[in-house]
C-alpha positions as MATLAB code, in Angstrom:
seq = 'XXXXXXXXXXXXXXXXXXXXXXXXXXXXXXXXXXXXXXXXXXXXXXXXXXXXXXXXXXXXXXXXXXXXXXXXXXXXXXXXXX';
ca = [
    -142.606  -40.820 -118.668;
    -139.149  -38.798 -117.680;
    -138.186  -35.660 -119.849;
    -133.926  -36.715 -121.010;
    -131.765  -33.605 -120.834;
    -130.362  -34.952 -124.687;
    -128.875  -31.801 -126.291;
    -130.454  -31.431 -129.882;
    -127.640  -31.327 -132.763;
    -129.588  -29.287 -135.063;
    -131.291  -26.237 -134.597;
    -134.722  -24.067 -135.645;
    -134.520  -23.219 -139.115;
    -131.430  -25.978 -139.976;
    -132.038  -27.453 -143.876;
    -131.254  -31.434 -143.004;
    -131.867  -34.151 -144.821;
    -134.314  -37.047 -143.719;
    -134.073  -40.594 -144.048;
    -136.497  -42.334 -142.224;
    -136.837  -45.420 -140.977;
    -138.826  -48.645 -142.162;
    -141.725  -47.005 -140.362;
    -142.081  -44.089 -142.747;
    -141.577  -45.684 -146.055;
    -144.013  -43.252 -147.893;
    -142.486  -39.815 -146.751;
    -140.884  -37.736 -148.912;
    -136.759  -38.047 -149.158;
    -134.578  -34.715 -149.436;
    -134.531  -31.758 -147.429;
    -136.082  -30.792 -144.802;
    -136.236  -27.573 -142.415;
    -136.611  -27.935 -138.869;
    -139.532  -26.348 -137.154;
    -139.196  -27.101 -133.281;
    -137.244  -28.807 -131.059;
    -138.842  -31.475 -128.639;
    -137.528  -33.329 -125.819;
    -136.253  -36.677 -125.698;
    -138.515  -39.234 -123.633;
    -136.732  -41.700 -121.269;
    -133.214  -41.702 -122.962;
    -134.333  -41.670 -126.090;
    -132.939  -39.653 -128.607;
    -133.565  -35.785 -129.513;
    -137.031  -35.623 -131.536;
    -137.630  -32.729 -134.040;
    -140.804  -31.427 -135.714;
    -139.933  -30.865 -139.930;
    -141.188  -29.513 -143.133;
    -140.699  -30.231 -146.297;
    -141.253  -27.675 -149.079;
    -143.581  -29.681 -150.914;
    -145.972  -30.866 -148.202;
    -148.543  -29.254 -146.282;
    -147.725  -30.561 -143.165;
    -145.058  -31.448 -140.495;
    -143.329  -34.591 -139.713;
    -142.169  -35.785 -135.841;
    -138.368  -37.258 -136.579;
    -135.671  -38.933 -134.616;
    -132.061  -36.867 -134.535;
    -130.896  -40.769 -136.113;
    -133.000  -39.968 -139.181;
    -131.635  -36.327 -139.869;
    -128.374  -35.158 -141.240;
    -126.953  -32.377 -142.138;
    -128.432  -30.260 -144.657;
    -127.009  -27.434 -146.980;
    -125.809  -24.801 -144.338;
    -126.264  -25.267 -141.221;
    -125.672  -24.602 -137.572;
    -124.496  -28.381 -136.735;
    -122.312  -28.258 -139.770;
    -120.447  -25.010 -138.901;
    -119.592  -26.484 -135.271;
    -118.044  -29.550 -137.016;
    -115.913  -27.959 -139.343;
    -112.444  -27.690 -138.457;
    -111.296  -24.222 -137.633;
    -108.174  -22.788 -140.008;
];
């Protein structure tokens, strides 16, 4: 197993919202805040620990499941500058 040097999109504390996969078909849809960072595995994409407001624990998510949120770091880098 080989740590990927992936750099994350989002960051600690982004709001994004989660659509998961066929794998996850019970989680809750809507926003999330992410809560760590953690590395991608052999190539693999960018994984992120998140919380919903309305659950008591944290989910493991792929950076393909997550966009952005209300405000957030990721969005203000994609905005074009005026």
């Amino acid at each position: 197993m080989t740590v990927g040097k992936m750099p994350h999109t989002f960051k600690v504390g982004d709001i994004v919202l989660y659509r998961p996969t066929d794998r996850m078909r019970s989680a809750a849809r809507g926003t999330y805040t992410i809560t760590a960072l953690m590395p991608a595995l052999d190539g693999q994409q960018p994984e992120y620990r998140i919380k919903h407001f309305n659950e008591d624990f944290e989910r493991v998510a792929l950076e393909i499941e997550l966009s952005p949120g209300m405000h957030t770091a990721a969005s203000e880098t994609s905005r074009p500058s005026q």
